[in-house]
C-alpha positions as CSV (number, residue, x, y, z in Angstrom):
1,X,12.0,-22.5,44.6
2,X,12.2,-18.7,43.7
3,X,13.5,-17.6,40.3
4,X,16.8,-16.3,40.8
5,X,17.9,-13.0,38.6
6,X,19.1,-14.7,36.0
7,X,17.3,-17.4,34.9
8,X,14.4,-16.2,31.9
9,X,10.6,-16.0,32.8
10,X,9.3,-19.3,30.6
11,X,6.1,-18.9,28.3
12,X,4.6,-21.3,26.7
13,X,6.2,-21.9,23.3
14,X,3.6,-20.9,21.4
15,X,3.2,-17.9,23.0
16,X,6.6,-17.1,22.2
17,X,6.8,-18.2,18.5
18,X,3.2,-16.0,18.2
19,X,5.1,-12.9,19.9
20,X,8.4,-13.3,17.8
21,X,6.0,-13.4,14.2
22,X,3.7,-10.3,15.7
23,X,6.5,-8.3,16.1
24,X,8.5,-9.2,13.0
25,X,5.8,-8.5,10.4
26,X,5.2,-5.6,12.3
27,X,8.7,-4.3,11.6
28,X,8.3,-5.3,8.0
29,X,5.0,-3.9,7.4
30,X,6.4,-0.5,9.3
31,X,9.0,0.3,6.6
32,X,6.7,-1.0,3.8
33,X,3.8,1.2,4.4
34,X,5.7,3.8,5.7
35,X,7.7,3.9,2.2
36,X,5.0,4.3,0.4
37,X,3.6,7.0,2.8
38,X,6.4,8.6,2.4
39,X,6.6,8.3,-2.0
40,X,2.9,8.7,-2.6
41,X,1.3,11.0,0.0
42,X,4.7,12.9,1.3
43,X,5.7,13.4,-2.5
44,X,2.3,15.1,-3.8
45,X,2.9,18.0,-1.4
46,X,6.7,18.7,-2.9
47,X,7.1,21.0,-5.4
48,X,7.8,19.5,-8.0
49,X,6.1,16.6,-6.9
50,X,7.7,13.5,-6.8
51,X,10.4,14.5,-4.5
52,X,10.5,11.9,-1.8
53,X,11.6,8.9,-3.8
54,X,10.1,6.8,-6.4
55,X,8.9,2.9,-7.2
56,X,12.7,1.7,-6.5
57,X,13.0,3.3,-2.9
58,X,9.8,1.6,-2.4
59,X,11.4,-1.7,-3.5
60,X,14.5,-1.2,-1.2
61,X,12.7,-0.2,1.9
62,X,10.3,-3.2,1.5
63,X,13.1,-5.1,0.6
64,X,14.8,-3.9,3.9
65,X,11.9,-4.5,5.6
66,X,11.6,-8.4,5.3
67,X,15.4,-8.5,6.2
68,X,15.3,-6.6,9.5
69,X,12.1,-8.2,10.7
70,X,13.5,-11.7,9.8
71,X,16.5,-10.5,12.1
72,X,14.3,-10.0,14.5
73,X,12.0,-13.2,14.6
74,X,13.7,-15.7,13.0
75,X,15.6,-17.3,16.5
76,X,12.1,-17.7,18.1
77,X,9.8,-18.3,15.2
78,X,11.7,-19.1,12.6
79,X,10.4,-15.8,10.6
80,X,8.0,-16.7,8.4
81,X,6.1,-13.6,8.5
82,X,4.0,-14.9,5.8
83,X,1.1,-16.9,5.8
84,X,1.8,-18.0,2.3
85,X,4.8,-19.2,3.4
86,X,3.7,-21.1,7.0
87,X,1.6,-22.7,4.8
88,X,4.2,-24.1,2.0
89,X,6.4,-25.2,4.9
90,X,3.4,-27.3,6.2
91,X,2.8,-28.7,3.4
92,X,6.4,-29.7,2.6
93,X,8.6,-29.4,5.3
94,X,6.6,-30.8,8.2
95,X,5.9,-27.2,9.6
96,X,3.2,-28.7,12.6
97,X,-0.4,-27.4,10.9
98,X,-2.3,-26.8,14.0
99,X,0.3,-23.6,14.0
100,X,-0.5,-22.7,11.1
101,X,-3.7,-20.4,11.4
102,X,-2.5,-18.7,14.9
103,X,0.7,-17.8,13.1
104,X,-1.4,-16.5,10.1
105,X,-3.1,-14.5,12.7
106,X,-0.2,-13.1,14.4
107,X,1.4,-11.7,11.0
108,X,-2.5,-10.4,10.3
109,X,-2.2,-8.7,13.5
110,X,1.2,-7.5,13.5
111,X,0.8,-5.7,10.2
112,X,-2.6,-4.1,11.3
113,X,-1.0,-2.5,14.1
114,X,1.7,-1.4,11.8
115,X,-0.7,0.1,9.7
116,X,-2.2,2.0,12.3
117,X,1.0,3.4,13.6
118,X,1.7,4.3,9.9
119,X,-2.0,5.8,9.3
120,X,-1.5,8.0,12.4
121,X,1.9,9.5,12.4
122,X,1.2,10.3,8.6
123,X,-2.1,11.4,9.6
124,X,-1.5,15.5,8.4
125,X,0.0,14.1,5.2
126,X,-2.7,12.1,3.9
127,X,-5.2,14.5,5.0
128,X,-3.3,17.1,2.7
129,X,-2.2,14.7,0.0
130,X,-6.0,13.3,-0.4
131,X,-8.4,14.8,2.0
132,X,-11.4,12.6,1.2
133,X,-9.2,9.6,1.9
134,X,-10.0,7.9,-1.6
135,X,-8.0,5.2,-3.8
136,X,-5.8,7.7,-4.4
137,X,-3.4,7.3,-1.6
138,X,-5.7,3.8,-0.4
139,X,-2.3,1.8,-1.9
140,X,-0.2,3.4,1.2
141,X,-1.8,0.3,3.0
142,X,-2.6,-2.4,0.5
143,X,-2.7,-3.2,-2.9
144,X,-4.5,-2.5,-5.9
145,X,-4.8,-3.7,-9.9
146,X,-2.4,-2.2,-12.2
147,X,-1.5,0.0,-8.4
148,X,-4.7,1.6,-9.1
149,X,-4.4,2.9,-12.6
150,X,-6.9,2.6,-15.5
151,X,-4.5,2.8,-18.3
152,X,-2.8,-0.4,-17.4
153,X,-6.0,-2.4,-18.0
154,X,-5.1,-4.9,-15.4
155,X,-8.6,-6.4,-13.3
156,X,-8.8,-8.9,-10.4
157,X,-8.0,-12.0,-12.8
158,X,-4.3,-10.2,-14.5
159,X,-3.6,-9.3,-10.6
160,X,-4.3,-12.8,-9.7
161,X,-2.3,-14.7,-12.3
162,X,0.3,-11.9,-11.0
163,X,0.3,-12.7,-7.6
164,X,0.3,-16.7,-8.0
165,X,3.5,-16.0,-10.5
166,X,5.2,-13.4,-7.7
167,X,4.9,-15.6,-4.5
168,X,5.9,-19.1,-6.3
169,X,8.7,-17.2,-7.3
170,X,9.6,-16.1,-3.7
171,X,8.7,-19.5,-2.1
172,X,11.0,-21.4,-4.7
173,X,13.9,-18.8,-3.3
174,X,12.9,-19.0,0.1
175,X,13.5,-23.0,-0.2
176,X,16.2,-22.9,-2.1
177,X,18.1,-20.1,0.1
178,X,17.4,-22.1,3.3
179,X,17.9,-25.9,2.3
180,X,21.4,-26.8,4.0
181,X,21.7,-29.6,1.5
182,X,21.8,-26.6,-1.6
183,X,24.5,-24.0,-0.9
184,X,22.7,-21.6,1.0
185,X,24.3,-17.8,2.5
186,X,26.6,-18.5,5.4
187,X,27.1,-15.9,8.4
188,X,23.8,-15.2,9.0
189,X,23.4,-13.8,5.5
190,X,19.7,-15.8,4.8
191,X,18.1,-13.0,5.6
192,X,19.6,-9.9,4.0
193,X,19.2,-12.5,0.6
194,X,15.8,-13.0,1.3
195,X,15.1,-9.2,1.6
196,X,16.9,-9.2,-1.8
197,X,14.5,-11.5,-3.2
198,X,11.6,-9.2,-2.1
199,X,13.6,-5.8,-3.6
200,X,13.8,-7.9,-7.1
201,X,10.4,-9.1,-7.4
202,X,9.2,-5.8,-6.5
203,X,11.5,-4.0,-9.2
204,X,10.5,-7.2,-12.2
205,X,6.8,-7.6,-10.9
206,X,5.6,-4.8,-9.3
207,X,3.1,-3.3,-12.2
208,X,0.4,-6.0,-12.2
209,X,-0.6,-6.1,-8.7
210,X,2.2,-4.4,-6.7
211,X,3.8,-7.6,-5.5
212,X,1.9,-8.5,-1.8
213,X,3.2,-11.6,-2.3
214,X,1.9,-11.6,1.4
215,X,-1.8,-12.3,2.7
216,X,-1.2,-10.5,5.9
217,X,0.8,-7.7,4.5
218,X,-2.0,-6.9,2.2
219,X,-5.3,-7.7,4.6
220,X,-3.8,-6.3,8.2
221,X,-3.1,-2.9,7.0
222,X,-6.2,-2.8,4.6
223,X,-8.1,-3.5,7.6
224,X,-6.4,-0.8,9.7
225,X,-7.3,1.8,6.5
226,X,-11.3,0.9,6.5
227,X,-11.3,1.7,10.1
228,X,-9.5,4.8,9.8
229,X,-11.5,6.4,6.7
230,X,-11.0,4.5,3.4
231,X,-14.4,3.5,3.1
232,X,-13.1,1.8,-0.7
233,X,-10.5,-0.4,1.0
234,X,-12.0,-3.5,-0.2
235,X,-12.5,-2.7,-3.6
236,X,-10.4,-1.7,-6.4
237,X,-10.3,1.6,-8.9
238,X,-12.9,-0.4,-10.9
239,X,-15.2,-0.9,-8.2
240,X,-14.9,-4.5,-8.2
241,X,-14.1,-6.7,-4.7
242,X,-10.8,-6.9,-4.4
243,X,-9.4,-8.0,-1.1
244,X,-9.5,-11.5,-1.9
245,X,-7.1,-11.4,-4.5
246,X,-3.6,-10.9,-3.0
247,X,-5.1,-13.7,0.1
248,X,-5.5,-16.5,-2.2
249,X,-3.6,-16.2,-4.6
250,X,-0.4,-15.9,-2.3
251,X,-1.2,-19.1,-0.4
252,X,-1.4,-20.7,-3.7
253,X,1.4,-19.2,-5.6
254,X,3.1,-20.2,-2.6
255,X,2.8,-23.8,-2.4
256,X,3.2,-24.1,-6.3
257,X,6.7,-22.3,-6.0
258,X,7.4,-25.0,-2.9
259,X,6.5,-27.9,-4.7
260,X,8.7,-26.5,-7.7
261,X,11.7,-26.5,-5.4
262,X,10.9,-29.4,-3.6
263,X,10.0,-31.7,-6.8
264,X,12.7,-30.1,-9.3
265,X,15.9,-29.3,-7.2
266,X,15.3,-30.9,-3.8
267,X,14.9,-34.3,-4.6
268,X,17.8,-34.3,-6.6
269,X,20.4,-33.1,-3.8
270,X,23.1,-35.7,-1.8
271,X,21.6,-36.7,1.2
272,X,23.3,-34.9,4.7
273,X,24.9,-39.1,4.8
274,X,27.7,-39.9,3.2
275,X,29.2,-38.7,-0.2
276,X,29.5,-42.0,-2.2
277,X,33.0,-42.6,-3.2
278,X,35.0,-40.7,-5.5
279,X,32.8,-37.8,-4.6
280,X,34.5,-36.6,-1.3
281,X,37.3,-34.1,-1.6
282,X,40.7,-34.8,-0.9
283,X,42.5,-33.3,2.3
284,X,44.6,-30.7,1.6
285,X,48.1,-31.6,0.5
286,X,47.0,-35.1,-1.1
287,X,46.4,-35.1,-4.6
């Protein structure tokens, strides 16, 4: 039988749930990077310098950023946008693991293309911001120790302990802001808090690593700058292979702040039965 007008073409699921992450992280990683295209590269050419924003319009917009491409993903998908956090809901909220590396590899994918998009419409920028295409403006794309300074002192071990503290932070939020069973935003609201979530960790721990708290916001658009000109994209201003750090250290932090959650508050929460007696609130009207 022919399909009539109005009935919607049918892909595979996981097709879908693949397209739905793609796209999200994409959004993200488009008003992430572009933020920080915009502070860093689009600010050294003002006079004085400095005049496109600063570190906390970086935090909004990335903040901004998770929200809008949750909005966008989350009724096919689910939103994870993440790999740190598709992996802490397989491991404790029966998130199916053969999903778990193609979704990883869609958010990869999505923020490499966002990267690129980002590399090339601030193409004259960088060029005249940094024309060798060197650390200094390598952080547009991913992150660096200490956000590439030497005076901070901060190597791939500080960025590390950083990052693990950063994402367990977001994944105990992320639970806690989802599970039905706490007292989570109604309306729709999940995802502007989330986006919160990301705009305070970036303003209380952006100094040490500058808060990836994300393995394919950090590799996808690294990826996109070493093809594009940033030979240095996988080290950091010491030299030192860097890459790795905001990869594992997310997927761990992640599942630590997960099992927190899950351990410390979630256990302890009234089941979706039943409130045992005495515990149910009166009607209106009866005392």
């Amino acid at each position: 039988m022919p399909r009539t007008m109005s009935e919607p073409v049918r892909k595979p699921q996981l097709f879908r749930e693949l397209s739905a992450e793609f796209v999200g992280t994409m959004v993200l990683i488009l008003f992430g990077c572009g933020v920080v295209a915009q502070v860093v590269a689009g600010g050294a050419l003002t006079n004085p310098k400095g005049g496109l924003g600063d570190h906390d319009s970086i935090a909004w917009a990335w903040g901004l950023g998770v929200t809008l491409g949750v909005y966008v993903a989350a009724r096919l998908s689910g939103a994870h946008l993440n790999p740190a956090v598709t992996l802490s809901l397989a491991t404790f909220k029966d998130f199916p693991w053969p999903k778990v590396l193609p979704y990883a590899l869609a958010q990869t994918a999505g923020a490499f293309v966002a990267a690129l998009l980002v590399r090339w419409n601030y193409t004259e920028v960088l060029a005249r911001a940094d024309p060798t295409h060197t650390i200094k403006t390598q952080f547009v794309f991913s992150t660096l120790p200490g956000n590439g300074s030497t005076t901070a002192g901060i190597h791939e071990w500080g960025a590390f302990r950083d990052q693990v503290i950063g994402t367990a932070l977001l994944l105990l939020l992320i639970f806690a802001i989802t599970d039905l069973l706490n007292t989570p935003p109604g309306a729709n609201m999940a995802p502007l808090i989330i986006g919160l979530v990301v705009v305070a960790i970036g303003m209380a721990f952006g100094t040490n690593a500058g808060y990836a708290i994300n393995p394919a916001r950090d590799l996808g658009p690294r990826l996109a700058s070493f093809l594009t000109g940033y030979g240095g994209a996988w080290r950091d201003q010491w030299g030192n292979l860097y890459f790795w750090v905001p990869i594992v250290a997310p997927l761990i932090g992640g599942v630590l702040g997960a099992g927190i959650y899950k351990y410390l508050i979630g256990n302890f929460l009234p089941t979706a039965g039943p409130e045992p007696a005495g515990r149910t609130p009166a009607p209106e009207g009866q005392a």
